[in-house]
C-alpha positions, 0 to 999 in steps of 0.5 A: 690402313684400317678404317676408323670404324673398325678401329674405334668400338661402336658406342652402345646406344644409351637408350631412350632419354628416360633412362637418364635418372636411372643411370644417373642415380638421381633420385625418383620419389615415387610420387613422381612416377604416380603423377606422370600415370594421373595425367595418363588416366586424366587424358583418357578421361577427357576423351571418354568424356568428350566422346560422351558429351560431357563437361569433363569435370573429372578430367579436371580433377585427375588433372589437378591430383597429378599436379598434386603429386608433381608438388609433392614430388618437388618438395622431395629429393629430385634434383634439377633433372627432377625438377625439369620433369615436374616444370613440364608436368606443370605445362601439360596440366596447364594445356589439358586444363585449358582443353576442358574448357578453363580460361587460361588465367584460372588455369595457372591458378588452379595449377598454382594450387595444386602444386602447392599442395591446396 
């Protein structure tokens, strides 16, 4: 008798989950990729300025032009996988506004916002 495993071809490893919208073939606008590298540099802001002593203004900032991006990206072609991304862009923005300081209300108002494009 022949083991199933050797009967049976492994399955390749379908990679980590951000190759879904690749192999997929779902539509990524490039404002997408651009907002998920704001937050990036948002997040090193708030800890140069932190370290520095400062009130992260810029931090606060960078964090609301990657939800702006994140809006723009929504209003294009990106279909429900998108749409998921930029919901969890939205929630991050929400949690790094409120490390710099914001009260949570004023948070989701200012994501609100950026997201709307204002």
């Amino acid at each position: 008798m022949i083991p199933l495993s050797a009967a049976v071809p492994p399955r390749p490893d379908p990679g980590p989950p951000r190759w879904h919208a690749l192999r997929d073939a779902v539509p990524v606008p490039p404002d997408l990729p651009a907002a998920i590298e704001e937050y990036g540099a948002a997040v090193r802001l708030l800890h140069r300025e932190f370290l520095a002593g400062k009130q992260p203004v810029q931090a606060r900032h960078r964090v609301l032009s990657a939800v702006r991006l994140a809006g723009e990206a929504c209003r294009q072609e990106i279909r429900f996988s998108g749409t998921i991304v930029v919901s969890q862009l939205r929630t991050v923005a929400n949690e790094l506004l409120r490390a710099t300081g914001v009260r949570r209300d004023e948070a989701r108002h200012l994501v609100r916002r950026a997201a709307a494009g204002h």
